[in-house]
DSSP file (Angstrom, degrees, kcal/mol; ACC not computed):
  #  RESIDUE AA STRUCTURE BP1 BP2  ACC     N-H-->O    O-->H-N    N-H-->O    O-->H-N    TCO  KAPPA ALPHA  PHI   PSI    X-CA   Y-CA   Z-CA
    1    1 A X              0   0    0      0, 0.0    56,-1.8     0, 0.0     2,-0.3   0.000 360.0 360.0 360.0  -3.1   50.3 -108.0   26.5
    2    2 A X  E     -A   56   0A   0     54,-0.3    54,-0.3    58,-0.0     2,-0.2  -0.917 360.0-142.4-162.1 162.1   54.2 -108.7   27.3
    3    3 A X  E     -A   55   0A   0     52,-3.3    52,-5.6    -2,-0.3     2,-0.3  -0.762  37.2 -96.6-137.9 140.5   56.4 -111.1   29.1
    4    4 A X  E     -A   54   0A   0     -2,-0.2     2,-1.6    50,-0.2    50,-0.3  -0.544  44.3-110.7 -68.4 147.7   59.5 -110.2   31.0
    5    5 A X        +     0   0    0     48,-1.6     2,-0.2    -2,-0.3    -1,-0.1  -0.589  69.0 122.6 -88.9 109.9   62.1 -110.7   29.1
    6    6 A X  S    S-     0   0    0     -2,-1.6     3,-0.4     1,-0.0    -3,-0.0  -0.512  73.6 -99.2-127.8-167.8   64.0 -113.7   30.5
    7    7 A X  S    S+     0   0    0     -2,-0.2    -2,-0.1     1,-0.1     5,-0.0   0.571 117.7  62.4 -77.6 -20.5   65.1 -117.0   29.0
    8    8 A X  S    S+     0   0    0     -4,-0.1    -1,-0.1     3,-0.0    -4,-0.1   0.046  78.2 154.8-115.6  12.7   62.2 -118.7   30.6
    9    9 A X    >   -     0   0    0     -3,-0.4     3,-0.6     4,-0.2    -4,-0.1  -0.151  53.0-134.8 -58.4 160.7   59.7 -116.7   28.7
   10   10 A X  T 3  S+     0   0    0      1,-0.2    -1,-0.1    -6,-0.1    -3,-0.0   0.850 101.2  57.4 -39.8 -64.1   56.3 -117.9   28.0
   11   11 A X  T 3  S-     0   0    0      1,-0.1    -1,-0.2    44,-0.1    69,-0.1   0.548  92.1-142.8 -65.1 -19.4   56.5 -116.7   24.1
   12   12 A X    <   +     0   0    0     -3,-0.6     2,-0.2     1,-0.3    -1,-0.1   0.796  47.0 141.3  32.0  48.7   59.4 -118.6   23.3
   13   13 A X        -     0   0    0      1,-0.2    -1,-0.3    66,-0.1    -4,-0.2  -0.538  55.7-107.5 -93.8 164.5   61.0 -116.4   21.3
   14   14 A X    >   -     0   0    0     64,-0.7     3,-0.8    -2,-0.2    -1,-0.2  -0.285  45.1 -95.4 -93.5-162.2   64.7 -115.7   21.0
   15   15 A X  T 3  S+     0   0    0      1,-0.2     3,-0.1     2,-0.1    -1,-0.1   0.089  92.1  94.9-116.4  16.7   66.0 -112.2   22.5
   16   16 A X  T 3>  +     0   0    0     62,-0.2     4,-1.6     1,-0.1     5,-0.2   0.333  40.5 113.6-118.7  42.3   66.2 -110.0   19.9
   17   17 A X  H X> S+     0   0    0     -3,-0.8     3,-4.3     2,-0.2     4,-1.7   0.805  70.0  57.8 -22.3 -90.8   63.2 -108.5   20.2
   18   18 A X  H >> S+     0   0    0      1,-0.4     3,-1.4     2,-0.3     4,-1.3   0.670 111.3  47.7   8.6-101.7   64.5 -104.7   21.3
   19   19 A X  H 3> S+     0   0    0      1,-0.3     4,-1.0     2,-0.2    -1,-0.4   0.598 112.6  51.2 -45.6 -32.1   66.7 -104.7   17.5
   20   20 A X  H <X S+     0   0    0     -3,-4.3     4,-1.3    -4,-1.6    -1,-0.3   0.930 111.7  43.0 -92.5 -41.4   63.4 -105.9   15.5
   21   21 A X  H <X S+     0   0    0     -4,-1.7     4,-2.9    -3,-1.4     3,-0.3   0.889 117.6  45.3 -73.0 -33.9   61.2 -103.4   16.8
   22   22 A X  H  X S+     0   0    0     -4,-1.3     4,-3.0    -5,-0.3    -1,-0.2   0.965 108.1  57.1 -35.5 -55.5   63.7 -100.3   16.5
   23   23 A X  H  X S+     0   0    0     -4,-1.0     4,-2.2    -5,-0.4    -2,-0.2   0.701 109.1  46.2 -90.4 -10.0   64.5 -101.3   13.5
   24   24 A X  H  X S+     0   0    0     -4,-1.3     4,-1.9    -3,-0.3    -1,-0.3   0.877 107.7  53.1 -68.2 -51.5   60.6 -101.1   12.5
   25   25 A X  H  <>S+     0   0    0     -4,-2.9     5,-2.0    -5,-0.2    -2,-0.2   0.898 111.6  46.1 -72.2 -23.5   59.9  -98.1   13.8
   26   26 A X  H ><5S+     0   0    0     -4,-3.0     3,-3.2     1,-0.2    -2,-0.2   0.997 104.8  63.5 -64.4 -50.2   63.1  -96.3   11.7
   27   27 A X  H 3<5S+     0   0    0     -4,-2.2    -1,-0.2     1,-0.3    -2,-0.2   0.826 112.6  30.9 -41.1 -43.9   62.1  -98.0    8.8
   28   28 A X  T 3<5S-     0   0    0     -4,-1.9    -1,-0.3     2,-0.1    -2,-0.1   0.053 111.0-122.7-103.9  41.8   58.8  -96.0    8.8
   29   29 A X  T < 5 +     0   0    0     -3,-3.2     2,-0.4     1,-0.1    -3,-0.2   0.816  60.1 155.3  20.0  72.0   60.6  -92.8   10.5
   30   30 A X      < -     0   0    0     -5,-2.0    -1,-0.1     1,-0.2    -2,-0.1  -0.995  43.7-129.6-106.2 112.3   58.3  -93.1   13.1
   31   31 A X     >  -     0   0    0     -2,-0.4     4,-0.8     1,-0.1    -1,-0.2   0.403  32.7-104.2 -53.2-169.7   58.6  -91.9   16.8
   32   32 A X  H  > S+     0   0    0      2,-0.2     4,-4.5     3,-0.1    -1,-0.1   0.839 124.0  40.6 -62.9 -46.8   57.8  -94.3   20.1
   33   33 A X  H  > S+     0   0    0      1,-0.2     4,-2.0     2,-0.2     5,-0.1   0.789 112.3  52.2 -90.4 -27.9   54.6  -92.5   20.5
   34   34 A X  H  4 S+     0   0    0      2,-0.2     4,-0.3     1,-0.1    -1,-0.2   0.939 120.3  35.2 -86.3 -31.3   53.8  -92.3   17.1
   35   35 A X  H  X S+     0   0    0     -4,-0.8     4,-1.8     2,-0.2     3,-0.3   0.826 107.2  61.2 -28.1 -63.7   54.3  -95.9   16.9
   36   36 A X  H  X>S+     0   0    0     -4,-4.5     5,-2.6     1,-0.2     4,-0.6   0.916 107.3  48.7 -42.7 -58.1   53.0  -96.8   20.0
   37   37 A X  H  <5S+     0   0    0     -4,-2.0    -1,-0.2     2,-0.2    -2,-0.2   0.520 109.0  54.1 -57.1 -11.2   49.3  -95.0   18.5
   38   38 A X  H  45S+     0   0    0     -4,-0.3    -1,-0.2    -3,-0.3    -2,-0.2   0.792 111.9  49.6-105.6 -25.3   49.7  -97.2   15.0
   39   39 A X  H  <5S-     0   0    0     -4,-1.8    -2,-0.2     2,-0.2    -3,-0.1   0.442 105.6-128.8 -80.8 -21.5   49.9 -100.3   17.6
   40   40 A X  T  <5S+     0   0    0     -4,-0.6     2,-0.4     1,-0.3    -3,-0.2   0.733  72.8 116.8  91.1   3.7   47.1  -99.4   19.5
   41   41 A X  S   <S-     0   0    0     -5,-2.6    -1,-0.3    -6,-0.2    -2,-0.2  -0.866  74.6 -87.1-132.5 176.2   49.6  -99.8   22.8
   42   42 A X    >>  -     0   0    0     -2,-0.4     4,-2.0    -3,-0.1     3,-1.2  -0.302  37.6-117.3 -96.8 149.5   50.9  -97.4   25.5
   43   43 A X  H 3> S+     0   0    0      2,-0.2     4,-2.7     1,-0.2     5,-0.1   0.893 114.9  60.4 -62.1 -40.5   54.3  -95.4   24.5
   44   44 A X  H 34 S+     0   0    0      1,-0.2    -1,-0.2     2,-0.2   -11,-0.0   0.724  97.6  47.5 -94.5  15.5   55.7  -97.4   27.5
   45   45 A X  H <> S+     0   0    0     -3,-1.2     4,-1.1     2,-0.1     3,-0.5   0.753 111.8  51.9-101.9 -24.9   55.2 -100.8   26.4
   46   46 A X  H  < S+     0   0    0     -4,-2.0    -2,-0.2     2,-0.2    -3,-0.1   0.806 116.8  50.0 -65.6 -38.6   57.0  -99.7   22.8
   47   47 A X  T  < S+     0   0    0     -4,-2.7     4,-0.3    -5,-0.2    -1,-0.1   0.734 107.1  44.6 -39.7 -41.1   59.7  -98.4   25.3
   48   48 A X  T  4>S+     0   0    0     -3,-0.5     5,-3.6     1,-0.2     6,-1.4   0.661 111.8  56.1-104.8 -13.6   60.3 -101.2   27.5
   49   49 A X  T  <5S+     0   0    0     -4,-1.1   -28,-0.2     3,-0.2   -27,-0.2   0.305 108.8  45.4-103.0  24.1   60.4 -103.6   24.2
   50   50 A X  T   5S+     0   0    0      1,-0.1   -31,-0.2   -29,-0.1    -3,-0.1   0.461 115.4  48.6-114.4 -16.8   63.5 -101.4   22.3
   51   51 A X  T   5S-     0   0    0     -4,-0.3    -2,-0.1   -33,-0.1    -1,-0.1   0.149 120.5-115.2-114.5  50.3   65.5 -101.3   25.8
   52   52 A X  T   5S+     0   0    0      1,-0.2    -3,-0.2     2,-0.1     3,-0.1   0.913  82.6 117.7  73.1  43.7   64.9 -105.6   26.3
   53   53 A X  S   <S+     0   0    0     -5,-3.6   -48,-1.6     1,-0.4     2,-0.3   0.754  73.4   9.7-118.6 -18.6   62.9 -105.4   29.1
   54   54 A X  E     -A    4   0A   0     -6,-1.4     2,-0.4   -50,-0.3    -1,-0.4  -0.830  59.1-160.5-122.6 153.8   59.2 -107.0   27.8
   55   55 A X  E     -A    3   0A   0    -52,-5.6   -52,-3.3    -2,-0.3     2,-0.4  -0.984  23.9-101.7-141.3 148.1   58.4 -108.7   25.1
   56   56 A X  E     -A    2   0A   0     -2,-0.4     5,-0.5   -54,-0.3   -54,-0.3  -0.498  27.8-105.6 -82.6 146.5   55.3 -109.2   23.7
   57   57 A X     >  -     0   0    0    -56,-1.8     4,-2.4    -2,-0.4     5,-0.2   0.390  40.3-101.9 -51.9 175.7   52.7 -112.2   23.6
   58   58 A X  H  > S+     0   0    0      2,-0.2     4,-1.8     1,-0.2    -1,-0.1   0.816 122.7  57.7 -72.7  -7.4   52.1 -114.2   20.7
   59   59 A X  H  > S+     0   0    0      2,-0.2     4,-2.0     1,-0.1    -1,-0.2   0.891 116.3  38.7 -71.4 -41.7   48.7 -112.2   19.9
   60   60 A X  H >4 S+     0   0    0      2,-0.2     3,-0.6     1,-0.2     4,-0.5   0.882 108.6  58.1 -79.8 -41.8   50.9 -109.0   19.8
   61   61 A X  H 3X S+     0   0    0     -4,-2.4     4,-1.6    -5,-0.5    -1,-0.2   0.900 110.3  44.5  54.3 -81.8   53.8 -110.6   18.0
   62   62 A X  H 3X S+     0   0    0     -4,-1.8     4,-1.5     2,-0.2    -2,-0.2   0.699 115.4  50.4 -51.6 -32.0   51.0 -111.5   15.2
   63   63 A X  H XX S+     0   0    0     -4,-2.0     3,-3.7    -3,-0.6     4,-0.7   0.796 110.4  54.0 -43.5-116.5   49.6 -107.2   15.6
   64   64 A X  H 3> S+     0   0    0     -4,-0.5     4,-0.6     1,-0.3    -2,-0.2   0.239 112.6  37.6  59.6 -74.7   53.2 -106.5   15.2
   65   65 A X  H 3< S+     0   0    0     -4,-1.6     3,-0.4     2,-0.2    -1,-0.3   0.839 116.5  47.6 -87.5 -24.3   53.6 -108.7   11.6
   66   66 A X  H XX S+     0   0    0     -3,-3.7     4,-2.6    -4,-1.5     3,-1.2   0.878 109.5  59.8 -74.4 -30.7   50.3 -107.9    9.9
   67   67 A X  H 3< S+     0   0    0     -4,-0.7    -2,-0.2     1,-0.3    -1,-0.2   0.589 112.9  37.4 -53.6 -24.3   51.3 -104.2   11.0
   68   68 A X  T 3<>S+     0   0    0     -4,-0.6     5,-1.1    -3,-0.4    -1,-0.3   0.270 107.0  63.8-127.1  11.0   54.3 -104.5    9.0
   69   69 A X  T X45S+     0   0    0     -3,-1.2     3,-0.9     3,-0.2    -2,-0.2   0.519 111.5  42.8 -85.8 -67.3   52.7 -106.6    6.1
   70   70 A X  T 3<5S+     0   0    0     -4,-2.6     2,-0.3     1,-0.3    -2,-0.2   0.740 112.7  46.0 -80.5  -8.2   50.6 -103.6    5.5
   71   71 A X  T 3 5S-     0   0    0     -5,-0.2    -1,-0.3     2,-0.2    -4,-0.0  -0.736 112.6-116.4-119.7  76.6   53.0 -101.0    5.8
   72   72 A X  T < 5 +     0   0    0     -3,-0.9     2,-0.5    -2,-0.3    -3,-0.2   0.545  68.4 145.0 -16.0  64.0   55.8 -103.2    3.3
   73   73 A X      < -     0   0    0     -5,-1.1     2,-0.5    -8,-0.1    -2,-0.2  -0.971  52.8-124.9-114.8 137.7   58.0 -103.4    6.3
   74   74 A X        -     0   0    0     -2,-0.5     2,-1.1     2,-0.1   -47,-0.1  -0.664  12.2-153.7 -98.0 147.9   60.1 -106.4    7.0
   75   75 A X        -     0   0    0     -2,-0.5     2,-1.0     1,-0.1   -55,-0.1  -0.735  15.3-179.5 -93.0  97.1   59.6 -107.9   10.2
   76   76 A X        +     0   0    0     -2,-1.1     2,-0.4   -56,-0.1    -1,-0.1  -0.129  35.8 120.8 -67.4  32.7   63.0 -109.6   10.9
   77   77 A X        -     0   0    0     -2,-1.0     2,-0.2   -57,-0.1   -60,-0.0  -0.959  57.1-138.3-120.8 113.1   62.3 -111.1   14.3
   78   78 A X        -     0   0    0     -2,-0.4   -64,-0.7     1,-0.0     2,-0.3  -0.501  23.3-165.9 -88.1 142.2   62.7 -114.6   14.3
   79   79 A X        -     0   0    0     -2,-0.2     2,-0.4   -66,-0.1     3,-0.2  -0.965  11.1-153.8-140.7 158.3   60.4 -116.1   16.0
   80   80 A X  S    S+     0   0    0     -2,-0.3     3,-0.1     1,-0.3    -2,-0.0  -0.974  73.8   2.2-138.7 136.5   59.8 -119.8   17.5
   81   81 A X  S    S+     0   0    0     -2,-0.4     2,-0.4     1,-0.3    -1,-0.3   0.908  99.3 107.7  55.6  66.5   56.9 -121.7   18.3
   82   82 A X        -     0   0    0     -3,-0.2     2,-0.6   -21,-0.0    -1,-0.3  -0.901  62.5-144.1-168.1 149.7   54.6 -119.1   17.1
   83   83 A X              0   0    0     -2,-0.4   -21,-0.1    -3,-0.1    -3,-0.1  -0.979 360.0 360.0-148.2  84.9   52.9 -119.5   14.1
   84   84 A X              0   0    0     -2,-0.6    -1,-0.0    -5,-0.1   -26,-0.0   0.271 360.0 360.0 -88.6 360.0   52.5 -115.8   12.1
């Protein structure tokens, strides 16, 4: 479900993953874990992508924007080569 976060990742996405996903879970004053449960993914993969250490694939990427579609959140995470 996640890629290390290098330069040479897979997703080709840029590298501020970490700051878009924070900045989701404050909007909906939400915890890791309580996040983690609306995302259907483990509290330590919402962990290792706010301190930059994974990022997630383009299937999760796409979770990730309809997830924030439906809760009127904006997803600010520029993304490249990826098709939302």
């Amino acid at each position: 479900m996640c890629y290390t976060n290098n330069k040479n990742n897979k997703a080709g996405v840029n590298m501020n993953f970490s700051d878009a996903i924070k900045d989701i879970r404050k909007a909906l004053n939400l915890t890791q874990t309580e996040l983690a449960n609306e995302l259907e993914v483990s509290f330590s993969t919402i962990n290792r992508w706010e301190n930059g250490k994974t990022i997630p694939n383009k299937m999760t990427i796409k979770m990730i924007h309809n997830f924030c579609e439906k809760n009127n959140v904006s997803f600010k995470y520029i993304t490249m080569n990826i098709t939302i």
